[in-house]
N, C-alpha and C positions, 0 to 999 in steps of 0.2 A: 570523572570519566565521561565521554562524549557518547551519546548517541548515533552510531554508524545507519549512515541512513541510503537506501540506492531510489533513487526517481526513475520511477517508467512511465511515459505517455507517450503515445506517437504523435502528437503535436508540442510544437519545439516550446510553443508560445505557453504551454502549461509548466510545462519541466523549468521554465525560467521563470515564471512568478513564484513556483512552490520552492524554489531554490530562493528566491528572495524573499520570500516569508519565513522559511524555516531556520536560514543565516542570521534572522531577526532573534536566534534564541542560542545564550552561549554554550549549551550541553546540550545541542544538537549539532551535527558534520554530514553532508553530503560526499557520501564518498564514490559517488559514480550516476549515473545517467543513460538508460535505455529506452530506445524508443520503438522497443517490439518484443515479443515475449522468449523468441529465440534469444536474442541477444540480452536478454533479463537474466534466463538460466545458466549462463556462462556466465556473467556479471556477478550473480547471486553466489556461484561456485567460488570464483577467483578472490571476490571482495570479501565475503562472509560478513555482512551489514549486521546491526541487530534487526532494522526493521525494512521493508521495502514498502513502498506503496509504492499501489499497482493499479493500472489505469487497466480499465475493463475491457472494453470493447477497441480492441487494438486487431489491425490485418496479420495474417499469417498464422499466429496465433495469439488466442486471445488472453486476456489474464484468468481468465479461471483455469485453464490451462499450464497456464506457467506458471501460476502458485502450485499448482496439485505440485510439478513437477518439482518445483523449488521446495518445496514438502518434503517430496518424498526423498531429496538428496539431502537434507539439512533440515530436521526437523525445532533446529534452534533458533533457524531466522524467521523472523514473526512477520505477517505482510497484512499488509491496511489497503483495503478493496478503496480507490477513489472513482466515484463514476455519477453519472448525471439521473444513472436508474435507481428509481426506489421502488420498484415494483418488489414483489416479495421473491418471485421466479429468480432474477437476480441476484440477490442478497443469499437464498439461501445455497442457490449455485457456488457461490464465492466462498461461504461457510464448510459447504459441506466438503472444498477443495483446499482448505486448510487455514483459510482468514482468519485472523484475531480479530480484524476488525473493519468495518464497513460505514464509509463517510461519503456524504453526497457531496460533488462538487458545488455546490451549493454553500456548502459551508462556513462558520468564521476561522481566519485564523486562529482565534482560539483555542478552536475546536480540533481543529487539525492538530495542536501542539498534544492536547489531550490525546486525542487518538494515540498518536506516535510515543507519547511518554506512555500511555498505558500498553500499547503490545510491545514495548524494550523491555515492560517488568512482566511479561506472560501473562497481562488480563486481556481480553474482551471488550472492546468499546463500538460503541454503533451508534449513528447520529439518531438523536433522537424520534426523529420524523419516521425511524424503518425498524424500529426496539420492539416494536408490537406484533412484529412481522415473528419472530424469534423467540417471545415469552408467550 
């Protein structure tokens, strides 16, 4: 069984590499693509994904925003904060609006499959560099 997965960044040029990293893995499926938090919460309704990553700092609204909101309509799709911020303000904004999990754009592919494989089973994952922020 696949990994239902919805991509949000408002840059086209991130939505198409994380699409071609994460196609790199057979129990993972892209099944949609947002590039603003309006059109995330509609996407997140129709698709019902297991996981979204959600790109942070996005115009109109931003993703701490549209998790809360993806949240509060479907408390079963799990969303993976992706952002370039590791400050702690950030991270626990994203947490406290219902993130399983928080990974810097910075990251390895590897890491990114982790994240994603671990908020499909209901854990918790945070890149290392922002874990201390939270324990």
């Amino acid at each position: 069984m696949s990994v239902r997965i919805l991509l949000v960044d408002d840059h086209q040029m991130m939505c198409d590499g994380l699409r071609a990293l994460l196609q790199l893995e057979p129990d993972l499926e892209i099944v949609g693509e947002a590039h603003d938090g309006r059109t995330a919460i509609t996407m997140a309704e129709s698709l019902a994904p297991d996981v979204v990553i959600m790109d942070i700092g996005m115009s109109d609204l931003n993703g701490v925003e549209a998790t809360s909101r993806i949240k509060a309509e479907n408390e079963r799709v799990n969303v993976v904060a992706l952002s370039a911020h590791s400050d702690k303000r950030h991270v626990l904004h994203m947490l406290d609006a219902g993130a399983s999990g928080y990974l810097l754009k910075s990251s390895t592919h590897n890491e990114l499959v982790r994240a994603v494989r671990a908020a499909s089973l209901g854990k918790t994952y945070l890149s290392p560099e922002i874990a201390g922020y939270v324990v």
